[in-house]
C-alpha positions as a Markdown table, in Angstrom:
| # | Residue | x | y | z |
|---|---|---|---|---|
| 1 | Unk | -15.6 | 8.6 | -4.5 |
| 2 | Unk | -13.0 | 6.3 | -3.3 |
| 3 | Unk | -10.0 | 6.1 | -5.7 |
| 4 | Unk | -6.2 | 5.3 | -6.6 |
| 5 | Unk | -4.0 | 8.2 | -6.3 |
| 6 | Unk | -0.8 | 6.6 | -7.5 |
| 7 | Unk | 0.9 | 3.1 | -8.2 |
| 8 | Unk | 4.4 | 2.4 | -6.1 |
| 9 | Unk | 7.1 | -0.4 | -7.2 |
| 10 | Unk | 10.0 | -0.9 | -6.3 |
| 11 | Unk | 12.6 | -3.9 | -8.0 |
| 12 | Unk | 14.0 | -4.9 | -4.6 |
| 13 | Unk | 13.9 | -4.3 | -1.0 |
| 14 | Unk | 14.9 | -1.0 | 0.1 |
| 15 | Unk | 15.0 | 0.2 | -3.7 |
| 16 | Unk | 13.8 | 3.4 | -4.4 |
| 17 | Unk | 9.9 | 3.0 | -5.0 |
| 18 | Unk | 8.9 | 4.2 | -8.9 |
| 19 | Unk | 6.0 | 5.3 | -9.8 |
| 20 | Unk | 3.9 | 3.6 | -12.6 |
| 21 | Unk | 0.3 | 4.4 | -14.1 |
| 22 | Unk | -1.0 | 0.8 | -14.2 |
| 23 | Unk | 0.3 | -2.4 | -12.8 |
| 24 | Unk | -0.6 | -5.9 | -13.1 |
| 25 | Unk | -2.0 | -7.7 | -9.9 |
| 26 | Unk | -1.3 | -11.4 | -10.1 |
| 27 | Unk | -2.4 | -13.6 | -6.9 |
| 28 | Unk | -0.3 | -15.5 | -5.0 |
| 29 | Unk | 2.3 | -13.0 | -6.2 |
| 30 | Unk | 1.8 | -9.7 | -6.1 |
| 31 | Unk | 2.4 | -7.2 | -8.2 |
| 32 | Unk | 4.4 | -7.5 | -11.5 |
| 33 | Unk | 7.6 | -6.0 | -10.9 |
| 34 | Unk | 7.3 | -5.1 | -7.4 |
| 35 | Unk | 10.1 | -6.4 | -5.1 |
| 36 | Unk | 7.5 | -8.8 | -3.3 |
| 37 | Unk | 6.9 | -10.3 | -6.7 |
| 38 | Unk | 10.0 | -11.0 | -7.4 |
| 39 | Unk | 10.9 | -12.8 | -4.1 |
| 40 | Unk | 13.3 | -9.5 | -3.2 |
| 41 | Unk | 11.5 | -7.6 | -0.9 |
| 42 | Unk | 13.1 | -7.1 | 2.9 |
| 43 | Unk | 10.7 | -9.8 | 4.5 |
| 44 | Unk | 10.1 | -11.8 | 1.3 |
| 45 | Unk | 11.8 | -14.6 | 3.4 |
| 46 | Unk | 10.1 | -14.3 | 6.2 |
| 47 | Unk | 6.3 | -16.1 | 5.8 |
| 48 | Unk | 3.1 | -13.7 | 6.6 |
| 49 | Unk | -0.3 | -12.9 | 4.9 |
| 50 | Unk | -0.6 | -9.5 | 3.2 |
| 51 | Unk | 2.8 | -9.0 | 1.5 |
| 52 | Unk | 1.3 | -9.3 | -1.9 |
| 53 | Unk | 0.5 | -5.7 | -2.1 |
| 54 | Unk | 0.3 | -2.5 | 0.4 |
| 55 | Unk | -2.1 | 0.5 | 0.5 |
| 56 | Unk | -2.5 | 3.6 | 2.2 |
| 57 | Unk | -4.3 | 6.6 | 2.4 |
| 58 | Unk | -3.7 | 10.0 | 0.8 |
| 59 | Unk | -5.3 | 11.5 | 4.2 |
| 60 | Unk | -2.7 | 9.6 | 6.0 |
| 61 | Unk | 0.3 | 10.9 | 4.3 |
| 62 | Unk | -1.3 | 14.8 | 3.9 |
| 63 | Unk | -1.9 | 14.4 | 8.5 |
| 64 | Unk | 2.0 | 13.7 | 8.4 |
| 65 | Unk | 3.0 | 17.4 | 7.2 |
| 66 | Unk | -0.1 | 19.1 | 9.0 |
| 67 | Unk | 0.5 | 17.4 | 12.4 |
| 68 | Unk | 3.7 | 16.8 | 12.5 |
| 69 | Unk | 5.6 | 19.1 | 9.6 |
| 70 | Unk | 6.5 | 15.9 | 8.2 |
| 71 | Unk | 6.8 | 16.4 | 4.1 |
| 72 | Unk | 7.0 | 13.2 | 1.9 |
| 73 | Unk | 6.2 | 12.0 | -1.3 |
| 74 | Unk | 3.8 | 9.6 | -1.6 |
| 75 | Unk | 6.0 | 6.9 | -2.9 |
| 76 | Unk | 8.1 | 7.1 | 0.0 |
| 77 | Unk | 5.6 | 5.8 | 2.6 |
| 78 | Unk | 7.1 | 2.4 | 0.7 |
| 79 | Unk | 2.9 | 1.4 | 0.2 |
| 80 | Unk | 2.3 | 0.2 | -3.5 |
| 81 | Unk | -0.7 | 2.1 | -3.7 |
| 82 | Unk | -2.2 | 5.8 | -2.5 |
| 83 | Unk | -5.7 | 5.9 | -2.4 |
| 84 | Unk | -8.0 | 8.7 | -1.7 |
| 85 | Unk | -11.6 | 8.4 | 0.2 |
| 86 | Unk | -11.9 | 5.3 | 2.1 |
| 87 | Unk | -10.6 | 4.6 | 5.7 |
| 88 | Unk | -8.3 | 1.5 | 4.9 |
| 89 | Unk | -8.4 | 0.6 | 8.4 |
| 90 | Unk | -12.3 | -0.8 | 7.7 |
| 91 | Unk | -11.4 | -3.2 | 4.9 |
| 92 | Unk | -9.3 | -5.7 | 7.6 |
| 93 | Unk | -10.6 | -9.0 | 7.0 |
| 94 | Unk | -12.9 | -7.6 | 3.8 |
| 95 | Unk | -12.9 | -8.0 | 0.1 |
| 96 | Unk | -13.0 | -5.8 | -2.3 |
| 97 | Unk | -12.3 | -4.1 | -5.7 |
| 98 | Unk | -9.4 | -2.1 | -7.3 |
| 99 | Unk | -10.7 | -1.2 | -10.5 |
| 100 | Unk | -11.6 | -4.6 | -11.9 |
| 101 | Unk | -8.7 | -6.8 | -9.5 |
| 102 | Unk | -10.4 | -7.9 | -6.2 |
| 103 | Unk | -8.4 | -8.2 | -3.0 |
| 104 | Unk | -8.7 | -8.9 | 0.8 |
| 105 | Unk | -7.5 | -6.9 | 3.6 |
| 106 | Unk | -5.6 | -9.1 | 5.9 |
| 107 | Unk | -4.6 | -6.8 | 8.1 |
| 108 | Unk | -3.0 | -3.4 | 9.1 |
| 109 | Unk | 0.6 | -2.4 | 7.6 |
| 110 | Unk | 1.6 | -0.7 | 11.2 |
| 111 | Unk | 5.3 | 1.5 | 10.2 |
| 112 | Unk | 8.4 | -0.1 | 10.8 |
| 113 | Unk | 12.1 | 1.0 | 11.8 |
| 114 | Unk | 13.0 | 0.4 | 8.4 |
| 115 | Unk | 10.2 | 2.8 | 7.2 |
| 116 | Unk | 12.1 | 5.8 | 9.3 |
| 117 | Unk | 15.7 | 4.9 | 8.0 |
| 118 | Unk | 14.7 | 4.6 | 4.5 |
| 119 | Unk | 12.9 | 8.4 | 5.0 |
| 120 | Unk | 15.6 | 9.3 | 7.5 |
| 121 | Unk | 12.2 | 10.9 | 9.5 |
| 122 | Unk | 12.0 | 8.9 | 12.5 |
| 123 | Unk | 9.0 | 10.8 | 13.9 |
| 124 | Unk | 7.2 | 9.2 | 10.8 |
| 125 | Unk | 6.9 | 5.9 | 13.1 |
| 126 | Unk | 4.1 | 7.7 | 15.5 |
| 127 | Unk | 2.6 | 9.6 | 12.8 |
| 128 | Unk | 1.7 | 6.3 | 11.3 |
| 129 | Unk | 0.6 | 4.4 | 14.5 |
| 130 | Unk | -2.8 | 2.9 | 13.1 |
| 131 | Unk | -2.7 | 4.9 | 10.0 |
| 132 | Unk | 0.0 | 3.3 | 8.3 |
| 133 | Unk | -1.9 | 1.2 | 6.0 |
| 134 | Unk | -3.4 | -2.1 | 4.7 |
| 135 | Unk | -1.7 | -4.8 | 3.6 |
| 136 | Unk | -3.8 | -7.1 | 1.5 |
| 137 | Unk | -3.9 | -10.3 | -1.1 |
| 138 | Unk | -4.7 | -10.7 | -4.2 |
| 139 | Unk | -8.1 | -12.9 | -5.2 |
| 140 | Unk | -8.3 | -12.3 | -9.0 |
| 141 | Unk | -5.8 | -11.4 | -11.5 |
| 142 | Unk | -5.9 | -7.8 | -13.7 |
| 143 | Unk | -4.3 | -4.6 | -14.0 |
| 144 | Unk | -4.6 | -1.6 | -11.6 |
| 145 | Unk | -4.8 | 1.8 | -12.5 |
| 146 | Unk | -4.1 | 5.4 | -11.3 |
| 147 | Unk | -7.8 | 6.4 | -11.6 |
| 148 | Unk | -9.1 | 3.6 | -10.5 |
| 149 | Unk | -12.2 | 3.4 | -8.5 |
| 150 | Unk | -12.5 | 1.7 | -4.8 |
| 151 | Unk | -15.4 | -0.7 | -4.1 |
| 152 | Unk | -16.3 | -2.8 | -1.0 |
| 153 | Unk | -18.6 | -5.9 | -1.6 |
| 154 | Unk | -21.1 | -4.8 | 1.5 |
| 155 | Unk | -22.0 | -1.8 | 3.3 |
| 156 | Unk | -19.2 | 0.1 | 5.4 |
């Protein structure tokens, strides 16, 4: 079963991520407390779809030390949420649920030069090439939690 792993925010761009149990997903906004929320994130000025809240996989993250010896914690892929059982990659252009709060996948959340400074692992830019996540909106307000299933509206 397809699920959340663990919950990522972070007050303001290039803030250390915290982890939370539950968070509330508002759309047009993101998530409550989260630096893209609050207008503080690194690109908040910069326009785009997507930057109202970031997953990736658990699988993703675990490749990283088996492939390339490259430990992290999950919070520090700087995604808001882990999941576990579901290639994100399929869910580009797709609804779907979080728990009870549905969102769209806009598009792929390819690793930036920012990602390797913050980690001070540079090798974690080709580790992530097309694994680095989703980023998605948010269609319908509620509160996420660790726990939470994963549900696409139609057949992957």
């Amino acid at each position: 079963m397809a699920q959340i792993v663990s919950i990522h925010i972070a007050a303001k761009g290039r803030g250390p991520m915290q982890a939370v149990d539950s968070v509330r997903a508002v759309p047009g906004k993101g998530l409550v407390g989260d630096r893209y929320f609050l207008g503080a994130g690194s690109f908040s000025q910069n326009p785009g779809t997507g930057r109202e809240v970031t997953l990736i996989e658990m699988e993703a993250i675990e490749a990283l030390q088996r492939e390339l010896g490259l430990e992290i914690p999950p919070g520090d892929a700087r995604r808001n949420i882990v999941t576990s059982g579901l290639a994100l990659n399929h869910l580009v252009g797709r609804e779907f649920s979080v728990g009870a709060v549905r969102l769209r996948g806009m598009r792929l959340c390819e690793p930036c030069k920012d990602l390797a400074g913050m980690t001070g692992k540079p090798s974690i830019l080709p580790g992530l090439i097309h694994r680095g996540g989703l980023r998605c909106e948010i269609l319908s307000e509620g509160v996420i939690q660790v726990g939470d299933g994963i549900n696409a509206t139609d057949e992957l």
